[in-house]
MIDOSE-1310 file (N, C-alpha, C; in nm, 2 decimals, decimal comma, always signed):
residues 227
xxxx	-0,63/+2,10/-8,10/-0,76/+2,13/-8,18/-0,79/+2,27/-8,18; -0,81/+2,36/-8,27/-0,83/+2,46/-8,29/-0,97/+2,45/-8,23; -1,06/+2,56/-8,25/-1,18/+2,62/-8,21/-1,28/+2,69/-8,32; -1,35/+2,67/-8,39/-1,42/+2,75/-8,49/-1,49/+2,84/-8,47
xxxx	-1,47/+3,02/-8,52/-1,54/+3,10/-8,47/-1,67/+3,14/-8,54; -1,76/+3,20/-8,49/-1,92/+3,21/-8,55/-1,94/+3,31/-8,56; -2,00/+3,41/-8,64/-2,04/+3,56/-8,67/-2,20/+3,54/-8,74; -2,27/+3,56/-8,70/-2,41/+3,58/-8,73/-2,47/+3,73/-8,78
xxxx	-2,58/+3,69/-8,86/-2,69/+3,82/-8,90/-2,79/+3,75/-8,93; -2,88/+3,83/-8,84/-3,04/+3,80/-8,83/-3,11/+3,88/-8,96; -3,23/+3,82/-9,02/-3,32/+3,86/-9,12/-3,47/+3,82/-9,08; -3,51/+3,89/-8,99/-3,64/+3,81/-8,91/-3,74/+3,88/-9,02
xxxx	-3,85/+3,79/-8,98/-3,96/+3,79/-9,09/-3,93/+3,78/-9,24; -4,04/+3,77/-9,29/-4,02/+3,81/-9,45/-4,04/+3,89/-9,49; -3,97/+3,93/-9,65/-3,96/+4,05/-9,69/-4,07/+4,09/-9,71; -4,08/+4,23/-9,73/-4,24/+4,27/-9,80/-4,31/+4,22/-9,89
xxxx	-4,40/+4,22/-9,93/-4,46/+4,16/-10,02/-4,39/+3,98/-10,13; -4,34/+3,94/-10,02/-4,28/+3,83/-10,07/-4,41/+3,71/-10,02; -4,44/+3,63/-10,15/-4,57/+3,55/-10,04/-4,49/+3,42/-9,97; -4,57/+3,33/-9,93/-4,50/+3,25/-9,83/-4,50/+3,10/-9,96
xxxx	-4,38/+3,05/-9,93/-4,37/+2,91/-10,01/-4,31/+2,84/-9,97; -4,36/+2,84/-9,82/-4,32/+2,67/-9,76/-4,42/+2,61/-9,72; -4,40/+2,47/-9,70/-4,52/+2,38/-9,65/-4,53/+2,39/-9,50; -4,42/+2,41/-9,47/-4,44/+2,42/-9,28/-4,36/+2,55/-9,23
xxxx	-4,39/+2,53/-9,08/-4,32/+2,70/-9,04/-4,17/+2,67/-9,01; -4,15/+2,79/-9,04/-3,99/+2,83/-9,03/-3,93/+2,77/-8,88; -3,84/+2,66/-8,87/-3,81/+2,58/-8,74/-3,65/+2,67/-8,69; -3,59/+2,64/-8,59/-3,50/+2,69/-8,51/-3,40/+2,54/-8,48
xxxx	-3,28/+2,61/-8,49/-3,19/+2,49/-8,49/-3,08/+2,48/-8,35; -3,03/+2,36/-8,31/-2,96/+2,39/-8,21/-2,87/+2,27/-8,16; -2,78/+2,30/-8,13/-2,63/+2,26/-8,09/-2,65/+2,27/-7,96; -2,59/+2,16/-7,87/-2,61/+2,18/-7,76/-2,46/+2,05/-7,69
xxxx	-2,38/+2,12/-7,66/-2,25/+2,03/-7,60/-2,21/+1,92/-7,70; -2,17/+1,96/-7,79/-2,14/+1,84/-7,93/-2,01/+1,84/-7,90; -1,94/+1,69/-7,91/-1,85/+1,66/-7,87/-1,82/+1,54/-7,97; -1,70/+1,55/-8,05/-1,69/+1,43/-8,19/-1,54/+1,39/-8,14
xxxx	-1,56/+1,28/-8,12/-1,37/+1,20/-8,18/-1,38/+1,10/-8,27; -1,28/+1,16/-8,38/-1,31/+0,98/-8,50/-1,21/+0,90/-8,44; -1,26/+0,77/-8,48/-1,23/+0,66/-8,37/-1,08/+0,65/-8,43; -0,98/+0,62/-8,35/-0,86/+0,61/-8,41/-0,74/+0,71/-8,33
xxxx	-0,85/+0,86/-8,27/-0,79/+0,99/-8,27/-0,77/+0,96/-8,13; -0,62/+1,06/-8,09/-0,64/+1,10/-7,94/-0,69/+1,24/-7,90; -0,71/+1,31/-7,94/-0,75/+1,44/-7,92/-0,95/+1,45/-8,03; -1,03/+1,51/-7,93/-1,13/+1,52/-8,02/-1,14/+1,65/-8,12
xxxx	-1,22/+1,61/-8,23/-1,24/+1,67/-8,32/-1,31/+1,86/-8,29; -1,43/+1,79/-8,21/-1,50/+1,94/-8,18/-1,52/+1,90/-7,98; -1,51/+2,03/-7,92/-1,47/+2,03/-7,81/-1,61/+2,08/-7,70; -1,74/+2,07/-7,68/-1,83/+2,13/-7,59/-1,87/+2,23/-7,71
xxxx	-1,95/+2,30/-7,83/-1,97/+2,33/-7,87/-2,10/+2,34/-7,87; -2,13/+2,48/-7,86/-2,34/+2,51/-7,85/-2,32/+2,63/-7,97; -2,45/+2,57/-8,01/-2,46/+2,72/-8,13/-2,61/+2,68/-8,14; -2,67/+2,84/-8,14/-2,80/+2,87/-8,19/-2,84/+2,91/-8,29
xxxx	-2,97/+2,88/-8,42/-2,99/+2,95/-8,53/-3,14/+2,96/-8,45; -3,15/+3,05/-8,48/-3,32/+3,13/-8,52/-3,37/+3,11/-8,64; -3,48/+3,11/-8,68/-3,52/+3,10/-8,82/-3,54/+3,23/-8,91; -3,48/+3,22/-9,01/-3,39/+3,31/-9,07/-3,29/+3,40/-9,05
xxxx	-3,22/+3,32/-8,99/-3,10/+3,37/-8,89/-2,95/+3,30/-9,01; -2,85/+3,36/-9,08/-2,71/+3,32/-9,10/-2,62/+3,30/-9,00; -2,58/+3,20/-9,00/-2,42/+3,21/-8,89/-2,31/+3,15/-8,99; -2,20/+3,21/-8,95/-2,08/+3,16/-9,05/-2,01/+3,14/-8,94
xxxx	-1,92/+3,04/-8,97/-1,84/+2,95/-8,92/-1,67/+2,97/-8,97; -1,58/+3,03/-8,89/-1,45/+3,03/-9,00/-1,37/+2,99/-8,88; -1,24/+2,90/-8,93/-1,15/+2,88/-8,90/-1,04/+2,82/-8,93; -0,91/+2,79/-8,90/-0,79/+2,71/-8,96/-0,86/+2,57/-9,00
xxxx	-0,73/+2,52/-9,07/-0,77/+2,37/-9,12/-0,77/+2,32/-8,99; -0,85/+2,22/-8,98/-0,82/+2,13/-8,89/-0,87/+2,17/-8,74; -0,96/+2,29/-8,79/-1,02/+2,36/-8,65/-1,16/+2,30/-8,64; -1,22/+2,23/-8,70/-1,36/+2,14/-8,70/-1,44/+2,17/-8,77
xxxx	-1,45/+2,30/-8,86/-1,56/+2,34/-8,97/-1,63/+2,26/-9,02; -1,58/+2,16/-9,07/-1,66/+2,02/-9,19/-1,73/+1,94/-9,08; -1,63/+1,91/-8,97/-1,70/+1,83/-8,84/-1,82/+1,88/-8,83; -1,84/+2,01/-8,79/-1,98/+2,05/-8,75/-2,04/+2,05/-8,86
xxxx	-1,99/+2,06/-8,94/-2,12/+2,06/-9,08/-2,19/+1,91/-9,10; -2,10/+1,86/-9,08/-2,17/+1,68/-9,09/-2,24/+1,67/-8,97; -2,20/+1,70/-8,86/-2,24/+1,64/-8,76/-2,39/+1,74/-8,74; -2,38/+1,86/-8,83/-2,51/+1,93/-8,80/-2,60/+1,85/-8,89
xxxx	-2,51/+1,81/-9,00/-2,63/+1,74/-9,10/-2,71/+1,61/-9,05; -2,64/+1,54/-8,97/-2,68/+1,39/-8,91/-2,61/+1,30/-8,95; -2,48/+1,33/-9,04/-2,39/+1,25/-9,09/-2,32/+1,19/-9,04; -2,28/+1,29/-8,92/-2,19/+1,18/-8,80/-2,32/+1,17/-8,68
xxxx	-2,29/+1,03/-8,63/-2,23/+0,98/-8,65/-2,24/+0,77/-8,77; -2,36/+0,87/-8,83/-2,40/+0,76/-8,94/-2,34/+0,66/-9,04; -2,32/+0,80/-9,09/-2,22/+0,79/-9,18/-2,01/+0,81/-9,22; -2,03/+0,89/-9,13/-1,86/+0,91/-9,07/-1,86/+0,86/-8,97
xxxx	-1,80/+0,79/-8,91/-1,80/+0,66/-8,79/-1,71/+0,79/-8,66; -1,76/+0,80/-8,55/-1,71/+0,88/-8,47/-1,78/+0,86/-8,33; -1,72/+0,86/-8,23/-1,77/+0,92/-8,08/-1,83/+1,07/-8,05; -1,98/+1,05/-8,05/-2,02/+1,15/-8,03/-2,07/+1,20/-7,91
xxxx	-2,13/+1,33/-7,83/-2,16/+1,34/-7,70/-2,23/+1,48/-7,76; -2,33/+1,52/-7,68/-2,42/+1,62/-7,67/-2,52/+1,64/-7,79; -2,62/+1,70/-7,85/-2,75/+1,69/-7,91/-2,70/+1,79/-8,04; -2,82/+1,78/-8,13/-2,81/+1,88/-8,25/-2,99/+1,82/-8,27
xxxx	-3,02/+1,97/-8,29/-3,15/+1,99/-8,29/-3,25/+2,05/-8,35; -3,37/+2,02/-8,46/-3,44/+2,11/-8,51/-3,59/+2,13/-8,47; -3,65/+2,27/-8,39/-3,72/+2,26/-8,31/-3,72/+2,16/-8,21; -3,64/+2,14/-8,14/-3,64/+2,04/-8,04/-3,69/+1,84/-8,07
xxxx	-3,65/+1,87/-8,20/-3,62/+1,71/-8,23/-3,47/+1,67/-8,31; -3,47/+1,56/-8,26/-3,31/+1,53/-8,26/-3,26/+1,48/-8,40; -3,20/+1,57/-8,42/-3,09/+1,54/-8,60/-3,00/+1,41/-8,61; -2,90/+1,39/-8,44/-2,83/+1,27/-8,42/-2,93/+1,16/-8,42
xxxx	-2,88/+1,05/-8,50/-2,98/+0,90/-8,49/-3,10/+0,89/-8,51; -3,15/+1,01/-8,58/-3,31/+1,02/-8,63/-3,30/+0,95/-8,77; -3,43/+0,94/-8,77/-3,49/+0,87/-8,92/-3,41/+0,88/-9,03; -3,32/+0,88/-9,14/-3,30/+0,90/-9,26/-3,35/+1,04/-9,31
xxxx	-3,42/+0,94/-9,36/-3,55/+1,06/-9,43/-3,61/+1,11/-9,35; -3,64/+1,16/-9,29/-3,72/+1,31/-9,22/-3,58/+1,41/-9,17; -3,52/+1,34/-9,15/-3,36/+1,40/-9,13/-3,35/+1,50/-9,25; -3,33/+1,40/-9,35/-3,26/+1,47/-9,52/-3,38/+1,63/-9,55
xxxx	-3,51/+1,58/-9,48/-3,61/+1,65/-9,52/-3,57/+1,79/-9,42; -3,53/+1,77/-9,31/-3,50/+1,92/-9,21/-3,40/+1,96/-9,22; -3,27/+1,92/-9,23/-3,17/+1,97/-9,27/-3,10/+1,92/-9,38; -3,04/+2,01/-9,50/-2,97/+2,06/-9,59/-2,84/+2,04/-9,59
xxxx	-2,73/+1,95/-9,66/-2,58/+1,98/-9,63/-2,54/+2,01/-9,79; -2,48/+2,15/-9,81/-2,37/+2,11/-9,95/-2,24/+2,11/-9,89; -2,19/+2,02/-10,00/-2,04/+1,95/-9,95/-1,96/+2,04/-10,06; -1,82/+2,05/-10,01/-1,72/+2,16/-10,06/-1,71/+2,10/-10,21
xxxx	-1,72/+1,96/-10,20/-1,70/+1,91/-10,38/-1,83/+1,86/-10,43; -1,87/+1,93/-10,54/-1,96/+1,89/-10,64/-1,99/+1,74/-10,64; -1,87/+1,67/-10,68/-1,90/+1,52/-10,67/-1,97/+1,46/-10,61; -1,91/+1,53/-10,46/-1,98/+1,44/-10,35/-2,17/+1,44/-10,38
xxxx	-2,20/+1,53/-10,43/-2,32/+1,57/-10,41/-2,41/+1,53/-10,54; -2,36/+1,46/-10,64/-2,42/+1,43/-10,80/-2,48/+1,29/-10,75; -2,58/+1,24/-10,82/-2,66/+1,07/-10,81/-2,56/+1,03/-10,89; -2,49/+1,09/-11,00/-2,45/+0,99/-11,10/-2,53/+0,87/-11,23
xxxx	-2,72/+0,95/-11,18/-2,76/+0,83/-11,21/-2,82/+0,93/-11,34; -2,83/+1,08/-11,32/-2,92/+1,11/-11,40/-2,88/+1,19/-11,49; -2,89/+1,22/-11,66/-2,85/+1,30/-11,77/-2,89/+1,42/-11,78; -2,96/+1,50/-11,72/-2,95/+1,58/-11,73/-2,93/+1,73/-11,58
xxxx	-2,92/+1,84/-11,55/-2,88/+1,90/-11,45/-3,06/+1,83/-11,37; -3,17/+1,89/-11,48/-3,33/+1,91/-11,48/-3,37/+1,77/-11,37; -3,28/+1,68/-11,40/-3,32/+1,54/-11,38/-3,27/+1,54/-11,24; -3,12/+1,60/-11,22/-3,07/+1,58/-11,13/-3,12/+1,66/-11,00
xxxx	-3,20/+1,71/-11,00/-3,27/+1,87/-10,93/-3,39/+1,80/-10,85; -3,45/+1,70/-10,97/-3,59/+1,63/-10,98/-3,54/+1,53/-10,87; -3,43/+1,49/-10,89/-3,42/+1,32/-10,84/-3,49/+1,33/-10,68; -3,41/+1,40/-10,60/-3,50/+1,38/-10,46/-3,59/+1,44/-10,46
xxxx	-3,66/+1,47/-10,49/-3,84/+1,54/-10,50/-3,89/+1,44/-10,54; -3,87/+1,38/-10,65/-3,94/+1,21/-10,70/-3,92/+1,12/-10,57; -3,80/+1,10/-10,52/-3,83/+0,98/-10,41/-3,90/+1,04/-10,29; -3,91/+1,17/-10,24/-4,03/+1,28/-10,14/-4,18/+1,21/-10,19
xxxx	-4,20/+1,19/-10,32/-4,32/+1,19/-10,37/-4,40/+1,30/-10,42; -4,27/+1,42/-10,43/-4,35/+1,57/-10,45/-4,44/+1,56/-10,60; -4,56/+1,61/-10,61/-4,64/+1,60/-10,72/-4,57/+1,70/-10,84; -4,55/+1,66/-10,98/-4,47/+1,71/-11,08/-4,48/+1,86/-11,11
xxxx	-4,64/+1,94/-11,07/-4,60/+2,09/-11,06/-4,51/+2,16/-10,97; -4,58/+2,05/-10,87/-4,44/+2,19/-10,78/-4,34/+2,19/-10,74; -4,31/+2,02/-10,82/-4,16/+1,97/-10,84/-4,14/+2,07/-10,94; -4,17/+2,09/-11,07/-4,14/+2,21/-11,21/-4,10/+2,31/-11,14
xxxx	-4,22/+2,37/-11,06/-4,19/+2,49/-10,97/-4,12/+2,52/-10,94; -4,08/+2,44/-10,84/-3,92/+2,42/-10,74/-3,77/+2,48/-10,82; -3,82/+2,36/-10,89/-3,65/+2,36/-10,96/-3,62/+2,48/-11,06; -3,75/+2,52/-11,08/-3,75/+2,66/-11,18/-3,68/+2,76/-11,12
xxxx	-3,77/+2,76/-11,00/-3,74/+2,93/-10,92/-3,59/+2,91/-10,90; -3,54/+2,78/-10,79/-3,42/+2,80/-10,78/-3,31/+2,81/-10,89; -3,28/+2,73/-11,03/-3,25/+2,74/-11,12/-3,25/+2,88/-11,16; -3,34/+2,93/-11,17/-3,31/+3,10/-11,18/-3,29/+3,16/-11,10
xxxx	-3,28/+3,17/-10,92/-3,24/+3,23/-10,88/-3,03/+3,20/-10,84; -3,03/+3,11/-10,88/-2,91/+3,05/-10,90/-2,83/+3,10/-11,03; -2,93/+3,14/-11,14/-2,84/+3,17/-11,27/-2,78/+3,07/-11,32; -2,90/+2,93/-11,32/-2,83/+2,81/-11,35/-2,93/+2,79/-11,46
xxxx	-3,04/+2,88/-11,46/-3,16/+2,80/-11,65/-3,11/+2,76/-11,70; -3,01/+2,79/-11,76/-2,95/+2,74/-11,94/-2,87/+2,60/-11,94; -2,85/+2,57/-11,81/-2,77/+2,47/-11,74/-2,85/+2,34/-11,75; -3,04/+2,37/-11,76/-3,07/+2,25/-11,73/-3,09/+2,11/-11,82
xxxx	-3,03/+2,13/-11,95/-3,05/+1,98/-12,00/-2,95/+1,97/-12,07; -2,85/+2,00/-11,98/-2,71/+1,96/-12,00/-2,63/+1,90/-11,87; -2,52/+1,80/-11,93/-2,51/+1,64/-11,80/-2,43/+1,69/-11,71; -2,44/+1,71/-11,63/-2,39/+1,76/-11,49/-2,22/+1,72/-11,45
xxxx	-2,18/+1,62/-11,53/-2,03/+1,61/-11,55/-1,99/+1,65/-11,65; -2,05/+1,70/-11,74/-1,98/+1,78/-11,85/-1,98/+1,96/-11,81; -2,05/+2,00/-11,71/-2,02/+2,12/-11,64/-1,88/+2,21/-11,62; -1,84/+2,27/-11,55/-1,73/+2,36/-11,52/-1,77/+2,30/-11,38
xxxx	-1,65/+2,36/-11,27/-1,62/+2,32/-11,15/-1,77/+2,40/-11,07; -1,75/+2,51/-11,14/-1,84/+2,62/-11,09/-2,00/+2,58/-11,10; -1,97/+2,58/-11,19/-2,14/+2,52/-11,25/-2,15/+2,40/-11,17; -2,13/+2,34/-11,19/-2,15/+2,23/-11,08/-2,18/+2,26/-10,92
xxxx	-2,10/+2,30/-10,88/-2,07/+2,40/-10,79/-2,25/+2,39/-10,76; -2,29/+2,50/-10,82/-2,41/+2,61/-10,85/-2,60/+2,48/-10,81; -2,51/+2,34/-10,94/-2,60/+2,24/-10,90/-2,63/+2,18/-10,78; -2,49/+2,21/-10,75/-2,54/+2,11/-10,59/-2,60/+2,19/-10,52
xxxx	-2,58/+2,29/-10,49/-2,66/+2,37/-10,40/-2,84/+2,39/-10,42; -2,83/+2,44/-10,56/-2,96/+2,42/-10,62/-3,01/+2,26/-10,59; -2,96/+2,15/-10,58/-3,02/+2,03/-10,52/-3,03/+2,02/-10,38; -2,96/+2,09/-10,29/-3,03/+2,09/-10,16/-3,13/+2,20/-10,11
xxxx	-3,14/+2,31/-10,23/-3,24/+2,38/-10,20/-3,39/+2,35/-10,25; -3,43/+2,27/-10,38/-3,53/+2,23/-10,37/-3,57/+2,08/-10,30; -3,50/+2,08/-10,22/-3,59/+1,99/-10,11/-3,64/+2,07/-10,01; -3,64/+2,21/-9,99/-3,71/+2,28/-9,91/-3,66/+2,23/-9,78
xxxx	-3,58/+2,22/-9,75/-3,49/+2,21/-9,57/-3,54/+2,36/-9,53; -3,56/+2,32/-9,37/-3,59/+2,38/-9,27/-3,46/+2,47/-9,23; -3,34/+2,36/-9,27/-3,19/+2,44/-9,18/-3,08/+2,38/-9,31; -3,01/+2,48/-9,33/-2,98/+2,46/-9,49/-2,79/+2,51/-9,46
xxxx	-2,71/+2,38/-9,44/-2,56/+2,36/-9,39/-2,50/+2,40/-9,50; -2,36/+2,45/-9,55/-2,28/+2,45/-9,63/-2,17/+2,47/-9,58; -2,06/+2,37/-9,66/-1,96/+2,36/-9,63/-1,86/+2,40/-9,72; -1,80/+2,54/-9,71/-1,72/+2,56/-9,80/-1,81/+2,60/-9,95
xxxx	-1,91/+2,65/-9,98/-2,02/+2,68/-10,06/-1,91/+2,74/-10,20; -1,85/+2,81/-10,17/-1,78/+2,90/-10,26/-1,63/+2,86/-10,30; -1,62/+2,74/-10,26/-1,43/+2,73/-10,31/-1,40/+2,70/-10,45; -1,51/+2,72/-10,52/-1,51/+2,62/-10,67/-1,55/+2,73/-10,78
xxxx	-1,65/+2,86/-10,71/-1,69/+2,95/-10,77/-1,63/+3,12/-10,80; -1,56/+3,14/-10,89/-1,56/+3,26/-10,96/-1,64/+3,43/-10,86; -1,59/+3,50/-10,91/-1,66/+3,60/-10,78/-1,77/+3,66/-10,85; -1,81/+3,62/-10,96/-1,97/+3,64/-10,97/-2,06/+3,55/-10,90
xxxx	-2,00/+3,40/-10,90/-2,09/+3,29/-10,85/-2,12/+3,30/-10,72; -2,02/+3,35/-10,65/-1,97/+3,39/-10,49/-2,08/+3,52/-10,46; -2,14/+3,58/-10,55/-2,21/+3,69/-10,50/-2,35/+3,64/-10,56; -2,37/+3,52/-10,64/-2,50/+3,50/-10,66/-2,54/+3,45/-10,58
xxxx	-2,45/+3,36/-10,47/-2,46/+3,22/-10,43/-2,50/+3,33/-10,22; -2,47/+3,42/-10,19/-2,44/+3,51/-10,14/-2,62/+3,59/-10,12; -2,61/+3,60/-10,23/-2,74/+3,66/-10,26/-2,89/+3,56/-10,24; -2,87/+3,50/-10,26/-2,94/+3,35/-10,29/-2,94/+3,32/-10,12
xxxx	-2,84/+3,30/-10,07/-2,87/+3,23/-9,87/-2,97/+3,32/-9,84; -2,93/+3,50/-9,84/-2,99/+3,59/-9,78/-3,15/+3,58/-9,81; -3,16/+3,55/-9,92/-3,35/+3,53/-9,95/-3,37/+3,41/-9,93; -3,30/+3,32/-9,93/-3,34/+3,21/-9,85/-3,38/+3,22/-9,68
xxxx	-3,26/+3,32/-9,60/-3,32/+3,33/-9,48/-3,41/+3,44/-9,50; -3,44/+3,49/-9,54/-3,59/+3,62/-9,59/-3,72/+3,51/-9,54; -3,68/+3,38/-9,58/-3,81/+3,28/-9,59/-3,83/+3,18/-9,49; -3,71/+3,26/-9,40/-3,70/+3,17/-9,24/-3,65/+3,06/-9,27
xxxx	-3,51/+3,04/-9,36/-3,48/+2,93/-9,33/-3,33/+2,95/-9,23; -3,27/+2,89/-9,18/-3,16/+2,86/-9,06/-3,04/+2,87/-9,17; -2,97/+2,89/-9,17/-2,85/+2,89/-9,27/-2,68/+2,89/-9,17; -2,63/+2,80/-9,20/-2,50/+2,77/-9,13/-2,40/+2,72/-9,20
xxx	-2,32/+2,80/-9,22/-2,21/+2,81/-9,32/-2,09/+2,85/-9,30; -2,01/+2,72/-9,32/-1,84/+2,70/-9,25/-1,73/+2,73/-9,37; -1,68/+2,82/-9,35/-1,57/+2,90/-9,45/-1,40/+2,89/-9,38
């Protein structure tokens, strides 16, 4: 089993004259002895692993295939061991409540995962990108302005406006790309995972998408991103 290495940059506080547009305060994330085997394996996946985010703190994650990058990204999201069936050992944590085996929903609501393929990440249910952006804020119960709100700002901070009432499988890899992210960022997560963010995007999208984490942690959010 390889080892995944971590490089961090802190962005404490917010910027100047940026006003505040979260509902709650900026939380702190945490890894603490995480230990994964999918059932089947003889060797485990991720091996005693602790990692710290601060709030508005980046850490990036790089390593060989098969060195556990996606592991931790699921397993930071709450995915394993839920949803990917695995033996797990040690905590993952936002402000000191537990990501592993928590609620569903209040889970989805603190931490953020984008998955390396677009697909993974579409409802499939809805026609347009606008709809698709809306869909989890409508089941939140967020009221329709600052649902509009939401998806506006990000949509243009994304360089995705023109995008939005057009069907999200009729997109480019990229564009798409661009939606999914923009769909885990207006649910307003506390700690905001990506896995492989950039393998689908063009090196303009790679520097919007770049530009976009950074003012995201401007606003104290956690950002952990496996390359």
């Amino acid at each position: 089993m390889g080892t995944p290495a971590a490089g961090r940059e802190g962005l404490p506080g917010r910027p100047a004259g940026e006003p505040p547009d979260r509902a709650a305060p900026a939380a702190g994330f945490s890894v603490r002895g995480l230990t994964v085997r999918y059932h089947g394996r003889d060797t485990d996946a991720l091996g005693g692993i602790d990692l710290r985010l601060e709030p508005g703190e980046r850490v990036s994650v790089a390593g060989r295939n098969g060195a556990g990058k996606s592991t931790l990204a699921l397993a930071a999201a709450g995915l394993i061991p839920r949803i990917v069936r695995a033996r797990v050992e040690g905590s993952v944590e936002v402000d000191g409540e537990p990501v592993l085996g928590a609620d569903p929903t209040h889970r989805r609501h603190r931490v953020g995962i984008v998955f390396p393929s677009p697909h993974n990440q579409m409802s499939a249910t809805k026609f347009t990108v606008r709809e698709e952006l809306a869909f989890g804020l409508e089941n939140l119960g967020v009221p329709r302005e600052e649902m509009d709100g939401r998806i506006d700002r990000v949509m243009a901070d994304l360089g995705i406006s023109h995008l939005a009432e057009r069907y999200p499988f009729h997109l480019s890899g990229g564009e798409q790309q661009r939606v999914a992210i923009a769909s885990v960022l207006v649910m307003g997560s506390d700690v905001l995972v990506l896995d492989e963010p950039t393998a689908q995007l063009d090196p303009a999208g790679t520097a919007a998408v770049a530009e976009l984490l950074e003012r995201e942690a401007g606003r104290g959010i956690a950002v952990l991103v496996a390359e």
